[in-house]
PDB file of the backbone (N, CA, C, O) and the ligand in Angstrom, with CONECT records:
HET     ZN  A 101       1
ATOM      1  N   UNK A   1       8.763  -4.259 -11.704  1.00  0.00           N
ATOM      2  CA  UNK A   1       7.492  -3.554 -11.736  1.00  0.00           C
ATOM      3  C   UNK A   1       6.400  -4.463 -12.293  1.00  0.00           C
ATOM      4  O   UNK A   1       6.752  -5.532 -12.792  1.00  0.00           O
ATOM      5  N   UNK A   2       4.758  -4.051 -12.243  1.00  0.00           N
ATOM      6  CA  UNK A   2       3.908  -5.132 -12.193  1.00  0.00           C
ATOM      7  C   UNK A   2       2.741  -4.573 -12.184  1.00  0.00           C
ATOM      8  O   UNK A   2       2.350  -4.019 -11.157  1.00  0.00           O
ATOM      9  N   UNK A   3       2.044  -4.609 -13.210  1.00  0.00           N
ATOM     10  CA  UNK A   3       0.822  -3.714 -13.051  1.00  0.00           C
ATOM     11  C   UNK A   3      -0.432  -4.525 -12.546  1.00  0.00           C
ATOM     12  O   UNK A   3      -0.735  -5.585 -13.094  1.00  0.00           O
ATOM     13  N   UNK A   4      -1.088  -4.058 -11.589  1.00  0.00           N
ATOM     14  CA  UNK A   4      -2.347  -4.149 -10.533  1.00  0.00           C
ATOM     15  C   UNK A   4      -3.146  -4.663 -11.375  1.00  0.00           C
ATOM     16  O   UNK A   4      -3.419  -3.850 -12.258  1.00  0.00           O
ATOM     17  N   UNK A   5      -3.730  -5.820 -11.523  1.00  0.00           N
ATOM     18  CA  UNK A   5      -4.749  -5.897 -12.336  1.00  0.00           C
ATOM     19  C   UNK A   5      -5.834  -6.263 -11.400  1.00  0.00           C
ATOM     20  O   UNK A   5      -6.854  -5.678 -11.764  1.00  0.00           O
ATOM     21  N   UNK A   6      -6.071  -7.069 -10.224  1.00  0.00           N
ATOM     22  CA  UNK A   6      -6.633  -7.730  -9.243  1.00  0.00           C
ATOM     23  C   UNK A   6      -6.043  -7.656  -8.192  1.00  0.00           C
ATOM     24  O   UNK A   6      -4.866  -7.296  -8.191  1.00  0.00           O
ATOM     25  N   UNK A   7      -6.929  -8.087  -6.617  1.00  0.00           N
ATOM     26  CA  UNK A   7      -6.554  -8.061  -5.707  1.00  0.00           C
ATOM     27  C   UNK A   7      -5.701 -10.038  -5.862  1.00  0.00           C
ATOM     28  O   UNK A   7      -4.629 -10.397  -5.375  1.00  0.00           O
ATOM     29  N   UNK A   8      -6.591 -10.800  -6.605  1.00  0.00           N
ATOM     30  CA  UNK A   8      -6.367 -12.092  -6.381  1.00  0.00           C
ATOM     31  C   UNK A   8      -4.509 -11.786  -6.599  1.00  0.00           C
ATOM     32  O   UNK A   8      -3.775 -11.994  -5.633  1.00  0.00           O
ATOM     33  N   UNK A   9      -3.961 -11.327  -7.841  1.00  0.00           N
ATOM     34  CA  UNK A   9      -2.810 -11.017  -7.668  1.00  0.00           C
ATOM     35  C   UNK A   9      -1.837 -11.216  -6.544  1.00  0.00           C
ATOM     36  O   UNK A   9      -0.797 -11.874  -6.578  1.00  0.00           O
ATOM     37  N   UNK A  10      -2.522 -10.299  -5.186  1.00  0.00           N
ATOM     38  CA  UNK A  10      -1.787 -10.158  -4.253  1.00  0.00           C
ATOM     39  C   UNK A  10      -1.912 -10.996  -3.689  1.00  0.00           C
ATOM     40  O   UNK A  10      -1.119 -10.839  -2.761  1.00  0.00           O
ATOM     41  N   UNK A  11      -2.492 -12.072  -3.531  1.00  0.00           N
ATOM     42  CA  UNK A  11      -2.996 -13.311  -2.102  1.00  0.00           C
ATOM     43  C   UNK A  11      -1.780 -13.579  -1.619  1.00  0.00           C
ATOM     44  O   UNK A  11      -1.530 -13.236  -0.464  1.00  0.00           O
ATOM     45  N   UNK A  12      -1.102 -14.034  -2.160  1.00  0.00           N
ATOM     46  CA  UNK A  12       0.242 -15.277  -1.861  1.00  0.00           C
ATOM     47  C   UNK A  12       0.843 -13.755  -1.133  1.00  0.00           C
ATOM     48  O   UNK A  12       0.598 -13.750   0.073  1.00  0.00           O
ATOM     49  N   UNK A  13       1.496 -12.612  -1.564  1.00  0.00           N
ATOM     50  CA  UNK A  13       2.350 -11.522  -1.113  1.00  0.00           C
ATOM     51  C   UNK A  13       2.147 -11.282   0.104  1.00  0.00           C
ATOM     52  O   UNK A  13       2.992 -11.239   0.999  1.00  0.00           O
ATOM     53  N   UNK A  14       0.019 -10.971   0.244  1.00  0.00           N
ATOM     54  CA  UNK A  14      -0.786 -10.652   1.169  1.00  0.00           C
ATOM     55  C   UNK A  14      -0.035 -11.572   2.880  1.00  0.00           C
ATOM     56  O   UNK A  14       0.357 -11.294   4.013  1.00  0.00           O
ATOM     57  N   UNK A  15      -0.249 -12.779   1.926  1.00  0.00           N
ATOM     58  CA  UNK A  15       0.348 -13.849   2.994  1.00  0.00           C
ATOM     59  C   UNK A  15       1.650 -13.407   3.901  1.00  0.00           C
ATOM     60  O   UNK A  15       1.771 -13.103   5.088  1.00  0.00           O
ATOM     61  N   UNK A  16       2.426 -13.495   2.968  1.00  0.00           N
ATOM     62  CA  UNK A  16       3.741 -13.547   3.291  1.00  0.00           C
ATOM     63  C   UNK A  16       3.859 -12.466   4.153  1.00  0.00           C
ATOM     64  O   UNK A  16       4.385 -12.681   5.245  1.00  0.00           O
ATOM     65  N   UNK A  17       3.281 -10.781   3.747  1.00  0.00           N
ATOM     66  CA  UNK A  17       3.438  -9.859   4.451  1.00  0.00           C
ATOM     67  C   UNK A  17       2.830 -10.138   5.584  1.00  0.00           C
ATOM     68  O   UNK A  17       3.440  -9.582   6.497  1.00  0.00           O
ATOM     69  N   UNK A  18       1.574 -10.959   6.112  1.00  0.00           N
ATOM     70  CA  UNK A  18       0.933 -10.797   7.355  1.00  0.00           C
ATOM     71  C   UNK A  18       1.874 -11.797   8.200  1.00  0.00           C
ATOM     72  O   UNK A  18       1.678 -11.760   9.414  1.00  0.00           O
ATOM     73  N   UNK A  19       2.835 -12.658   7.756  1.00  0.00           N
ATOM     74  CA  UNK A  19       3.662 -13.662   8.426  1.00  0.00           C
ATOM     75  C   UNK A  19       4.620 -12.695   8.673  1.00  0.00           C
ATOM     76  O   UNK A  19       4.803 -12.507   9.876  1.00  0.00           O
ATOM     77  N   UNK A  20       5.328 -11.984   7.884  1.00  0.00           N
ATOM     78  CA  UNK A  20       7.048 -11.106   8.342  1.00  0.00           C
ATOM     79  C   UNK A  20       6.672  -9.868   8.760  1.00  0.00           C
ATOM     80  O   UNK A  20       7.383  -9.136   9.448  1.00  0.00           O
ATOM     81  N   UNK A  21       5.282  -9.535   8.261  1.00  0.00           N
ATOM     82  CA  UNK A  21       4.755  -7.899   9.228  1.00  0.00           C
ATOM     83  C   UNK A  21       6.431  -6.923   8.675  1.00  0.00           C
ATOM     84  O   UNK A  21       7.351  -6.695   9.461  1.00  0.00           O
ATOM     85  N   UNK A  22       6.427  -6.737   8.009  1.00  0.00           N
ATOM     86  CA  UNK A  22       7.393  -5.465   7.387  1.00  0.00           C
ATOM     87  C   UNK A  22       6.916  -3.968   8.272  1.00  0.00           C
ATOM     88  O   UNK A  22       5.820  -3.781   8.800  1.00  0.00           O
ATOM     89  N   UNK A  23       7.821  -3.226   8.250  1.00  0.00           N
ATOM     90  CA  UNK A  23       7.688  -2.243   8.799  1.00  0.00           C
ATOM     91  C   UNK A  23       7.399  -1.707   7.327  1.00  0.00           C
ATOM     92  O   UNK A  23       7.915  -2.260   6.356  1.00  0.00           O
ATOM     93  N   UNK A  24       6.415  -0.427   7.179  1.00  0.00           N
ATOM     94  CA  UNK A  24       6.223   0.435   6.500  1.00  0.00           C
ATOM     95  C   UNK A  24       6.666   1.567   6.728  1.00  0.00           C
ATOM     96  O   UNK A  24       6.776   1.947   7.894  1.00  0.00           O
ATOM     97  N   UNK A  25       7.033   2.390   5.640  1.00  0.00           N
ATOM     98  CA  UNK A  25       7.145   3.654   6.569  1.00  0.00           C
ATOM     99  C   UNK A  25       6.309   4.645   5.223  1.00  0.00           C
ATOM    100  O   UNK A  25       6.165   4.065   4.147  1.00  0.00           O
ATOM    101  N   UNK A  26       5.855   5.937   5.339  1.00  0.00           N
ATOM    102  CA  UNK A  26       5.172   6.508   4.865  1.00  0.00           C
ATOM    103  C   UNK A  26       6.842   7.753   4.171  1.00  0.00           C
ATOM    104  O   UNK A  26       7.745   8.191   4.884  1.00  0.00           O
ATOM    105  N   UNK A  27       6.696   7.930   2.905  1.00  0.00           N
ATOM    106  CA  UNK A  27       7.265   8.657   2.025  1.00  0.00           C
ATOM    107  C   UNK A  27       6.810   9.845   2.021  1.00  0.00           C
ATOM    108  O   UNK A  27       7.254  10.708   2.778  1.00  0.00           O
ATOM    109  N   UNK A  28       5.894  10.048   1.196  1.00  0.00           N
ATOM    110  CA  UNK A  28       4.680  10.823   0.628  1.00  0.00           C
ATOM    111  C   UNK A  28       3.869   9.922  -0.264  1.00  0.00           C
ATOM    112  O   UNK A  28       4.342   8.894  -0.749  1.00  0.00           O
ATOM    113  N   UNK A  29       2.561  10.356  -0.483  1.00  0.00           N
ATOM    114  CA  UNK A  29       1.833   9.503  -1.199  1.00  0.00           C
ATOM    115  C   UNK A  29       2.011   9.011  -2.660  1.00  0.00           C
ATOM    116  O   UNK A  29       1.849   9.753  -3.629  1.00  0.00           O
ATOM    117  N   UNK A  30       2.389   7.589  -2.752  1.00  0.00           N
ATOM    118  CA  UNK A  30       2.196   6.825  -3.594  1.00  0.00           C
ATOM    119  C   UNK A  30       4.361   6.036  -3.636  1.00  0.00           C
ATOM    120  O   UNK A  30       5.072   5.427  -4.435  1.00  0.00           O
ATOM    121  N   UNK A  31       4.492   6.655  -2.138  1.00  0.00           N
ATOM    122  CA  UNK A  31       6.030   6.537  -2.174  1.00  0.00           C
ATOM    123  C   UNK A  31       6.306   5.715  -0.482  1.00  0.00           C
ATOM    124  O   UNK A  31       6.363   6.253   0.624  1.00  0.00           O
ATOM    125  N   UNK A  32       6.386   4.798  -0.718  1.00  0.00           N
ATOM    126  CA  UNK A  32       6.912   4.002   1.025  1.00  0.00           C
ATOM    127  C   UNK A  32       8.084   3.110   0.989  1.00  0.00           C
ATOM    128  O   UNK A  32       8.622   2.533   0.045  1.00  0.00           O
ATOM    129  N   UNK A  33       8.296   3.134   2.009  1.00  0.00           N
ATOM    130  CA  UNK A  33       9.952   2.460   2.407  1.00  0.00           C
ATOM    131  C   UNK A  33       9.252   1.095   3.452  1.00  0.00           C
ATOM    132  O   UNK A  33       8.615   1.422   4.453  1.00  0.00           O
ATOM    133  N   UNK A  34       9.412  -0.173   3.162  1.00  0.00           N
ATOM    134  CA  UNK A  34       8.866  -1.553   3.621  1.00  0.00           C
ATOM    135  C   UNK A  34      10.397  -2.483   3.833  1.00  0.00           C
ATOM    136  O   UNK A  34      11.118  -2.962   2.957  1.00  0.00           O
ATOM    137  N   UNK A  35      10.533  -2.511   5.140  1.00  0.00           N
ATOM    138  CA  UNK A  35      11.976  -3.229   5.555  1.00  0.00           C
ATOM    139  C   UNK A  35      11.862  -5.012   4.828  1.00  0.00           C
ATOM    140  O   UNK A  35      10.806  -5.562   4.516  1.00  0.00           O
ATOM    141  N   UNK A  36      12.913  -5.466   4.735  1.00  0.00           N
ATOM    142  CA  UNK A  36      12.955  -6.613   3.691  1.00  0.00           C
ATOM    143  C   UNK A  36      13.907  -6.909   4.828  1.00  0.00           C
ATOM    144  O   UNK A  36      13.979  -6.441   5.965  1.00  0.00           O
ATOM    145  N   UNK A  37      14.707  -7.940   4.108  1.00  0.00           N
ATOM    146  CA  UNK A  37      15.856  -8.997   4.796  1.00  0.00           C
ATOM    147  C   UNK A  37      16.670  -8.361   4.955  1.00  0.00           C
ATOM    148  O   UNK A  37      17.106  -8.187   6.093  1.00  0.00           O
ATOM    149  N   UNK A  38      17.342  -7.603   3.592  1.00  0.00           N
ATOM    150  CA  UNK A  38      18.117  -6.686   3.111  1.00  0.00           C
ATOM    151  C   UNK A  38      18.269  -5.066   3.236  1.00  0.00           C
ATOM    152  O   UNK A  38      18.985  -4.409   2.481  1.00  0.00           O
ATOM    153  N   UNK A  39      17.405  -4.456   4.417  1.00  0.00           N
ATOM    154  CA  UNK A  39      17.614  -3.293   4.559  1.00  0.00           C
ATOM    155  C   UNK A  39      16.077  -3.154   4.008  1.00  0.00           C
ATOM    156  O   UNK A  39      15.112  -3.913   3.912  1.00  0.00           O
ATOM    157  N   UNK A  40      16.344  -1.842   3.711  1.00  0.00           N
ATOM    158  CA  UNK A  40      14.697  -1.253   3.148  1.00  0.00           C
ATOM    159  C   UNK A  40      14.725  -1.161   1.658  1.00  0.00           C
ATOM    160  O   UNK A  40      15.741  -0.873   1.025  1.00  0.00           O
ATOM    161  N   UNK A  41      13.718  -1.384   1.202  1.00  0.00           N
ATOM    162  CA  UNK A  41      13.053  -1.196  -0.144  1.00  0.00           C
ATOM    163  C   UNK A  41      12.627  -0.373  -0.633  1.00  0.00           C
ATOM    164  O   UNK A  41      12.014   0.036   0.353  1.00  0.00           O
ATOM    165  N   UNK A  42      12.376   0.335  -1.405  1.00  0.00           N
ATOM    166  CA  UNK A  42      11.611   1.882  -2.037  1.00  0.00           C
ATOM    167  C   UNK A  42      10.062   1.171  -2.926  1.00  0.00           C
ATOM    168  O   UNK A  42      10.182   0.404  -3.882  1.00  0.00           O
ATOM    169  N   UNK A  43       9.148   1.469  -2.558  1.00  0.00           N
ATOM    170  CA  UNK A  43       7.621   0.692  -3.467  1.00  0.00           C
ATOM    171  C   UNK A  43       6.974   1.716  -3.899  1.00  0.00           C
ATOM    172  O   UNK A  43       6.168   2.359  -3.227  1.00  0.00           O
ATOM    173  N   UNK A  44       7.339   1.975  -5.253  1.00  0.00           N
ATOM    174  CA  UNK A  44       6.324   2.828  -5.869  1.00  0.00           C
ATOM    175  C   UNK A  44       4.882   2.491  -6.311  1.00  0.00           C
ATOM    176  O   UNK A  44       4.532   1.636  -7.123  1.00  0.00           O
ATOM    177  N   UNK A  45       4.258   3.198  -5.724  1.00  0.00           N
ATOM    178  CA  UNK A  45       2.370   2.906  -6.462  1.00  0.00           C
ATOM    179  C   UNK A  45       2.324   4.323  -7.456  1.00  0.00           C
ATOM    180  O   UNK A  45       2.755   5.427  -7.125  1.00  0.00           O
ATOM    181  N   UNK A  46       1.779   4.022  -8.557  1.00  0.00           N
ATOM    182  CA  UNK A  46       1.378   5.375  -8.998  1.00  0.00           C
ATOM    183  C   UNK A  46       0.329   4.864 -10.247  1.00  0.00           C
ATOM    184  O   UNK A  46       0.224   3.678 -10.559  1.00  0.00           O
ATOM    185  N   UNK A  47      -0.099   5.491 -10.619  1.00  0.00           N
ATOM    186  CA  UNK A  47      -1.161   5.290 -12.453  1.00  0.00           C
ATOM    187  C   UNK A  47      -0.392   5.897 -12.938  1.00  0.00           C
ATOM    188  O   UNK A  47       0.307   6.863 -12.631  1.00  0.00           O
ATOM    189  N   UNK A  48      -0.635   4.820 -14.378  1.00  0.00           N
ATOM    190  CA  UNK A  48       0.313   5.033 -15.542  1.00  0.00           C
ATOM    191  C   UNK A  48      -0.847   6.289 -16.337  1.00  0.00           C
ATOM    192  O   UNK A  48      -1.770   6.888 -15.785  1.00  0.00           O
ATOM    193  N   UNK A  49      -0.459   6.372 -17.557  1.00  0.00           N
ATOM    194  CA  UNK A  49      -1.437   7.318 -18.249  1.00  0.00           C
ATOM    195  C   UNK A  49      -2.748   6.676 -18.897  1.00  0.00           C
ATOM    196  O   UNK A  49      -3.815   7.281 -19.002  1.00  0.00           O
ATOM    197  N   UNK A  50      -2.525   5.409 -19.302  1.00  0.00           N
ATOM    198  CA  UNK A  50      -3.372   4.727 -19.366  1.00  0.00           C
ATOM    199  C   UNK A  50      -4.704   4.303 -18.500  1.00  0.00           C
ATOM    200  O   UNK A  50      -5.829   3.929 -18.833  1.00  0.00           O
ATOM    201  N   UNK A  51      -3.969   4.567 -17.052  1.00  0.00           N
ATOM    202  CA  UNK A  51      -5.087   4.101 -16.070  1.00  0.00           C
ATOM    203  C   UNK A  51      -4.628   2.778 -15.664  1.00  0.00           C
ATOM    204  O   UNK A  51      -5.273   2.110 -14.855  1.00  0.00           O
ATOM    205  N   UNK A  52      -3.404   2.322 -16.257  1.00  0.00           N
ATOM    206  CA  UNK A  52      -3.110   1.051 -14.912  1.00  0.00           C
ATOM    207  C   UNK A  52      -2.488   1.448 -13.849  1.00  0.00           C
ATOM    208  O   UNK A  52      -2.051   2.593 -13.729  1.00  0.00           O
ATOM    209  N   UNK A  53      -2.400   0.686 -13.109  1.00  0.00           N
ATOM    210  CA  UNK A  53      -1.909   1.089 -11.781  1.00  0.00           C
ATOM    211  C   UNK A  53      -0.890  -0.269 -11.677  1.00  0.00           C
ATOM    212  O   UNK A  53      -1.046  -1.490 -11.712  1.00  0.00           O
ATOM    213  N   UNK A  54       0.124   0.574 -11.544  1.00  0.00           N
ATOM    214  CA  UNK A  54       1.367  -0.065 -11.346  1.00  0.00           C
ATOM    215  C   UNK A  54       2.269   0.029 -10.472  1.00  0.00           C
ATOM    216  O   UNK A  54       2.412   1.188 -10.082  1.00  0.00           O
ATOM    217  N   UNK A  55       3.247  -1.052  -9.786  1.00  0.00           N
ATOM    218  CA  UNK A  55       3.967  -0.880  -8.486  1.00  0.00           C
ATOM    219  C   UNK A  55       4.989  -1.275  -8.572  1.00  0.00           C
ATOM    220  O   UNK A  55       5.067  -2.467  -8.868  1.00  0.00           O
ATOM    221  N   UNK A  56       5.802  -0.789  -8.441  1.00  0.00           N
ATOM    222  CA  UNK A  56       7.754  -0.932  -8.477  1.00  0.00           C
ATOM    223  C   UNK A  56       8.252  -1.189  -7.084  1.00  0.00           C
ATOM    224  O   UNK A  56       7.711  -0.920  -6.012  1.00  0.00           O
ATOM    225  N   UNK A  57       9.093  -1.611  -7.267  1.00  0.00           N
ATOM    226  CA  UNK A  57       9.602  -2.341  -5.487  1.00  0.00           C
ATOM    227  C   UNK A  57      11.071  -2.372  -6.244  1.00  0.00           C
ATOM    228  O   UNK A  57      11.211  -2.779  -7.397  1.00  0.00           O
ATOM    229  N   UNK A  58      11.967  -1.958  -5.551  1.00  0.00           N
ATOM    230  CA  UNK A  58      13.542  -2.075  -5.856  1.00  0.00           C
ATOM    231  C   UNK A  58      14.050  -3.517  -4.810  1.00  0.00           C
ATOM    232  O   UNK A  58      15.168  -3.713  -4.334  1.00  0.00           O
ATOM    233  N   UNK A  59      13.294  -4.043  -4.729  1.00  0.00           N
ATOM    234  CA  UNK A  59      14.101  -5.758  -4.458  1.00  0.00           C
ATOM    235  C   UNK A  59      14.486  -6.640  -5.539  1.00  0.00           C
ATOM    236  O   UNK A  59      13.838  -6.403  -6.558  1.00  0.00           O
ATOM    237  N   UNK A  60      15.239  -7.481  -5.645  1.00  0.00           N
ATOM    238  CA  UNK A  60      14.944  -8.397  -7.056  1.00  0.00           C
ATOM    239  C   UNK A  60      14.230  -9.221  -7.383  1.00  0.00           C
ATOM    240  O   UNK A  60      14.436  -9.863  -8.413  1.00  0.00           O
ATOM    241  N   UNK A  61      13.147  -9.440  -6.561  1.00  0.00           N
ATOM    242  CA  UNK A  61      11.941 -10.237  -6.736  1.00  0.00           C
ATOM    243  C   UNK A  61      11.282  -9.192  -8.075  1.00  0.00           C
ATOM    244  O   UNK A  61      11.089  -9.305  -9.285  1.00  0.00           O
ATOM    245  N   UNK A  62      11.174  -8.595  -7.460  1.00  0.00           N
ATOM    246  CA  UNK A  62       9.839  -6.936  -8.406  1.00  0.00           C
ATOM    247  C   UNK A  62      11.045  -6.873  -9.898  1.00  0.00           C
ATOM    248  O   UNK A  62      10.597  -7.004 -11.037  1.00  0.00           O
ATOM    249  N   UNK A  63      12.420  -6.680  -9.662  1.00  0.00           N
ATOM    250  CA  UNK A  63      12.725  -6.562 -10.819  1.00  0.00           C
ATOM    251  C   UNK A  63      12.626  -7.739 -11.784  1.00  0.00           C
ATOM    252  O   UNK A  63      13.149  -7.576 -12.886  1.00  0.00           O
ATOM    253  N   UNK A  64      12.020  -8.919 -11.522  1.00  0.00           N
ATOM    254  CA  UNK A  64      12.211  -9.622 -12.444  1.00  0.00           C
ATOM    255  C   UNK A  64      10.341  -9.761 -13.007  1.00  0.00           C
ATOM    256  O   UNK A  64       9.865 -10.280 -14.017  1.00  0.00           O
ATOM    257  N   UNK A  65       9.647  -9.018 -11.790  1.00  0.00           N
ATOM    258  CA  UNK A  65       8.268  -8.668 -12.295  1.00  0.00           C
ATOM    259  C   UNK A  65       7.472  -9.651 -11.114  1.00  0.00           C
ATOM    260  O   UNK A  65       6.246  -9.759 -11.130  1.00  0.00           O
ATOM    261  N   UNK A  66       8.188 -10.233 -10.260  1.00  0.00           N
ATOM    262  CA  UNK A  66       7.102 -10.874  -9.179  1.00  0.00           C
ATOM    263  C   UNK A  66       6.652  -9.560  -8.119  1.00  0.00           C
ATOM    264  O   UNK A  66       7.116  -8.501  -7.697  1.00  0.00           O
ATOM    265  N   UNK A  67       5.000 -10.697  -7.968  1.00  0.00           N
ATOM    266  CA  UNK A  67       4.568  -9.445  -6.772  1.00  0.00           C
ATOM    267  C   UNK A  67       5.444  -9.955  -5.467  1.00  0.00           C
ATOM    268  O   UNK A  67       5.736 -11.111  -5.161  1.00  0.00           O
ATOM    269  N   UNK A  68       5.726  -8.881  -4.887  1.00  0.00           N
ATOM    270  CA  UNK A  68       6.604  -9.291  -3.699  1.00  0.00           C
ATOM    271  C   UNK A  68       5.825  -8.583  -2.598  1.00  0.00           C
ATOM    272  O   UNK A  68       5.036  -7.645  -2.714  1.00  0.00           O
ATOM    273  N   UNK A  69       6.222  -9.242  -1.492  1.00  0.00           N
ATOM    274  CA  UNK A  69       5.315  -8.831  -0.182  1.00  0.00           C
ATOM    275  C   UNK A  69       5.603  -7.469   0.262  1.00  0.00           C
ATOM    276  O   UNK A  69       4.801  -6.953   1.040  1.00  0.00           O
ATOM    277  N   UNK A  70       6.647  -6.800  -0.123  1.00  0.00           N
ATOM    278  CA  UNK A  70       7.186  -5.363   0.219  1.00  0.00           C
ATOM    279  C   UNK A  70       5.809  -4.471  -0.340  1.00  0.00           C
ATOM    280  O   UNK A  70       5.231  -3.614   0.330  1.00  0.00           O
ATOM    281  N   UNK A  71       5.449  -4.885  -1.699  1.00  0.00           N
ATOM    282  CA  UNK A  71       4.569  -4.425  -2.549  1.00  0.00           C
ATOM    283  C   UNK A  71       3.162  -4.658  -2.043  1.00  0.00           C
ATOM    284  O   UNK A  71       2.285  -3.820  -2.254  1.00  0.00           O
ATOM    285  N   UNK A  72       2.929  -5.766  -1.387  1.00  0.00           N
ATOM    286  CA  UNK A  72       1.448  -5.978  -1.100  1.00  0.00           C
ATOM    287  C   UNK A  72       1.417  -5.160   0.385  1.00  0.00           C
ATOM    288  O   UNK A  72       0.277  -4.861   0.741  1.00  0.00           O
ATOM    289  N   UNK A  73       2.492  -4.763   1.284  1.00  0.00           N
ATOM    290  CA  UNK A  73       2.684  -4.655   2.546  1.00  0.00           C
ATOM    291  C   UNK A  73       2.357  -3.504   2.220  1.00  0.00           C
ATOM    292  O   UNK A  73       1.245  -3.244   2.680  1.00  0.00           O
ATOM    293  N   UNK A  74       3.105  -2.086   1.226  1.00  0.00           N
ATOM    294  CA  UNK A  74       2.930  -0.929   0.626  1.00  0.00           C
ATOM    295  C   UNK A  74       1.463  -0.306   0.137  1.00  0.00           C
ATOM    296  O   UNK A  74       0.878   0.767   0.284  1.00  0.00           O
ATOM    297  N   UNK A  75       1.183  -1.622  -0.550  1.00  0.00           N
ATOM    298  CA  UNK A  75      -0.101  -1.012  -1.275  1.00  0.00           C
ATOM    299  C   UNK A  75      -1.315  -1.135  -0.222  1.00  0.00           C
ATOM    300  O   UNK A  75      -2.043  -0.143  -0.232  1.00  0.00           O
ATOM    301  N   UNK A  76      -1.647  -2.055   0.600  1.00  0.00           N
ATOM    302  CA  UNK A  76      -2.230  -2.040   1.525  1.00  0.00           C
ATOM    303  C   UNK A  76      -2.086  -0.590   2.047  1.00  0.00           C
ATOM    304  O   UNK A  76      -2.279   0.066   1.023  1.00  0.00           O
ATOM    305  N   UNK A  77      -1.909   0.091   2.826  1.00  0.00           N
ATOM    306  CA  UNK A  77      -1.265   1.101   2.928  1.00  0.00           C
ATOM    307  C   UNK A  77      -1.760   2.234   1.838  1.00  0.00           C
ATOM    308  O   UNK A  77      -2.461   3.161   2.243  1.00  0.00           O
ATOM    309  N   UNK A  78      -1.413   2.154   0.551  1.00  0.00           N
ATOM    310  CA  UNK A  78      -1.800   3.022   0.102  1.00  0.00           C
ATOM    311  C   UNK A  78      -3.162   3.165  -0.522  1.00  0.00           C
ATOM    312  O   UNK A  78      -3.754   4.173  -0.907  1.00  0.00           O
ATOM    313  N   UNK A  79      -3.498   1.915  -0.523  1.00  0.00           N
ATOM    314  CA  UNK A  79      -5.370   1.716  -0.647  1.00  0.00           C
ATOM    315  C   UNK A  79      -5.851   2.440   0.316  1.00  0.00           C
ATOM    316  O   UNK A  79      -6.555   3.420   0.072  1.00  0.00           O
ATOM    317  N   UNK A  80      -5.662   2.210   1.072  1.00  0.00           N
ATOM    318  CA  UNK A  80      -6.267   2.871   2.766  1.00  0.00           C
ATOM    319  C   UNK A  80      -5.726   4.255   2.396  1.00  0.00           C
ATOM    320  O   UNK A  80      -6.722   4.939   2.162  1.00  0.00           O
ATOM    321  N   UNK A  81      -4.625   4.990   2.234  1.00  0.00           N
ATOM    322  CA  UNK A  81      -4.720   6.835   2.227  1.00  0.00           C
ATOM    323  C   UNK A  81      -5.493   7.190   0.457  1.00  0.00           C
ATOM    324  O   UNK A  81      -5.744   8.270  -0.078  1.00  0.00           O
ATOM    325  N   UNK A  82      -5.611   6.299   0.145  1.00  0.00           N
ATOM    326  CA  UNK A  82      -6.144   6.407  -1.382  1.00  0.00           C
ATOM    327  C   UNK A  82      -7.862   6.854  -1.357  1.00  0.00           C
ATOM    328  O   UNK A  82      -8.474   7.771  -1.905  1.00  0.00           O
ATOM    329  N   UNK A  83      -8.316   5.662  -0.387  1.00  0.00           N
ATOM    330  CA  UNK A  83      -9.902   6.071  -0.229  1.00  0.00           C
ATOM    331  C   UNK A  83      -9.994   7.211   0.461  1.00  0.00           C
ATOM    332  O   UNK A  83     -10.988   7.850   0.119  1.00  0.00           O
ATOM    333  N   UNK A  84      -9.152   7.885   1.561  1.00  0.00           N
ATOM    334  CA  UNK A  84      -9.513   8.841   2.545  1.00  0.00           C
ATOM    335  C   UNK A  84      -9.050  10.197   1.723  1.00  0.00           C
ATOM    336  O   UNK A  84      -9.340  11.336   2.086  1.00  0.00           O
ATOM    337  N   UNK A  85      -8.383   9.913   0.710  1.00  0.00           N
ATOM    338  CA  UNK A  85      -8.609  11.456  -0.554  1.00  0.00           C
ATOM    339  C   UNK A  85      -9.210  11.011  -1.155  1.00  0.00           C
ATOM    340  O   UNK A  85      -8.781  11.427  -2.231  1.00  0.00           O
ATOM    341  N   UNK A  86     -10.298  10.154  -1.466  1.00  0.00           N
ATOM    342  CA  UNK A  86     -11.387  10.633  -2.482  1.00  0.00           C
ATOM    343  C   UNK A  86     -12.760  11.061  -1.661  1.00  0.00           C
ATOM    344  O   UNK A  86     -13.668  11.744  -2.134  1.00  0.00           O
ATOM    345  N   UNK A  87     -12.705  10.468  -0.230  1.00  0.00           N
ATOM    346  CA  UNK A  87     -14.373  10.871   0.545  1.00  0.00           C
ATOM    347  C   UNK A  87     -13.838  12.076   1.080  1.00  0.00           C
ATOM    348  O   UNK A  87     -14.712  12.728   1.651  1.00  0.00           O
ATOM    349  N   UNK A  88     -12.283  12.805   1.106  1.00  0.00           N
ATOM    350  CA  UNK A  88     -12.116  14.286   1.646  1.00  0.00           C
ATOM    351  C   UNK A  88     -12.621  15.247   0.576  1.00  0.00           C
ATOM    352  O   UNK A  88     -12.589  16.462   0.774  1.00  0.00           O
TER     353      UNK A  88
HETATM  354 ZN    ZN A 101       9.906  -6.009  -3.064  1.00  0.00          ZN2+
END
């Protein structure tokens, strides 16, 4: 897990995801399934209580705290249904 502080964060992930194009799949919001090497991944987005915003990815990249492209592939994704509930 890895809390959001910047987009610069994501560049390198950003990358990687636009090279392997992961399939996403939609959960419910703040919950997606992003295919890896290894089968699929679970990427949590959610705010902490504090107000960070933090993202969990069950690969072992994320468990050791790297951003991983599952995560940038996800959050993309959830930026985009994120703005369209706040202008609804
Ligand atoms: Zn991951």
């Amino acid at each position: 897990m890895f809390i959001l502080k910047g987009i610069d964060q994501l560049t390198n992930a950003i990358a990687k995801a636009r090279k392997l194009r992961p399939r996403v799949e939609f959960d419910r919001f703040g919950r997606y399934r992003v295919s890896g090497s290894k089968g699929y991944y679970t990427v949590i987005c959610k705010k902490s209580d504090n107000n960070y915003k933090t993202v969990a990815c069950t690969c072992k990249g994320a468990e050791k705290g790297l951003v991983c492209y599952h995560a940038a592939a996800a959050l993309s994704l959830h930026i985009g249904l994120a703005r369209q509930q706040q202008t609804a």
